[in-house]
C-alpha positions, 0 to 999 in steps of 0.5 A, a space after each residue: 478532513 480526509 477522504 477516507 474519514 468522509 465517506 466514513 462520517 458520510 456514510 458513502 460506499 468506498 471506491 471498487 479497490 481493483 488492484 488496476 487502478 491507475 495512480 493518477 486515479 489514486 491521486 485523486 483519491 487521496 487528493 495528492 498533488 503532482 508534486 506529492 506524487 513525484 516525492 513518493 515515485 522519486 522515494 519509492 526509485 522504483 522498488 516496492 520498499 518492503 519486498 524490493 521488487 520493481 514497481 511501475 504501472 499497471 501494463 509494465 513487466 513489473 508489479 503495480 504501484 499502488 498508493 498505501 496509506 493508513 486506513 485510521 487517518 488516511 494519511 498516505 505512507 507512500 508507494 508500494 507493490 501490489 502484493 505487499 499492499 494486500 498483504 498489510 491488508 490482511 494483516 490489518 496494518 498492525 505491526 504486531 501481527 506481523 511481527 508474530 507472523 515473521 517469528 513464526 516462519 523464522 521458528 519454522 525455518 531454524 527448529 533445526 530440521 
């Protein structure tokens, strides 16, 4: 079961989500091994794969790194920035809300101003 699903079944409060979490804390979260983690550092090479900029830790000149994962199952997609994390969040994770919200800008960008 995973941990997100037990502190739903359970009833426990979720962890304080400060974007300063260290990612061996998030490890231990979402209870990925050393190895696992290594995979989606070495996938991840460094670049949030949404906006493409660098990630590392938290005191880096770079965006954090946070673990992203599905709130539904709890499965982990792996590492992105900070930013792109809170944004996915307000988009509650549906791609169709967020398909809306680029056609939107696009249509904003191209009415022929």
């Amino acid at each position: 079961m995973r941990v997100y699903m037990m502190r739903r079944k359970f009833g426990l409060r979720a962890p304080a989500r400060s974007p300063n979490l260290q990612l061996g804390t998030q490890r231990h979260l979402y209870r990925l091994t050393q190895d696992d983690h290594l995979a989606l550092v070495e996938r991840a090479n460094g670049h949030c794969p949404i906006c493409g900029t660098a990630i590392g830790r938290k005191n880096d000149e770079k965006r954090t790194a946070v673990i992203d994962h599905d709130h539904v199952t709890g499965t982990v997609r792996g590492l992105i920035c900070d930013s792109c994390n809170v944004g996915l969040g307000r988009f509650n994770d549906d791609p169709a809300l967020l398909l809306a919200a680029a056609i939107y800008l696009l249509a904003w960008r191209y009415r022929g101003a």
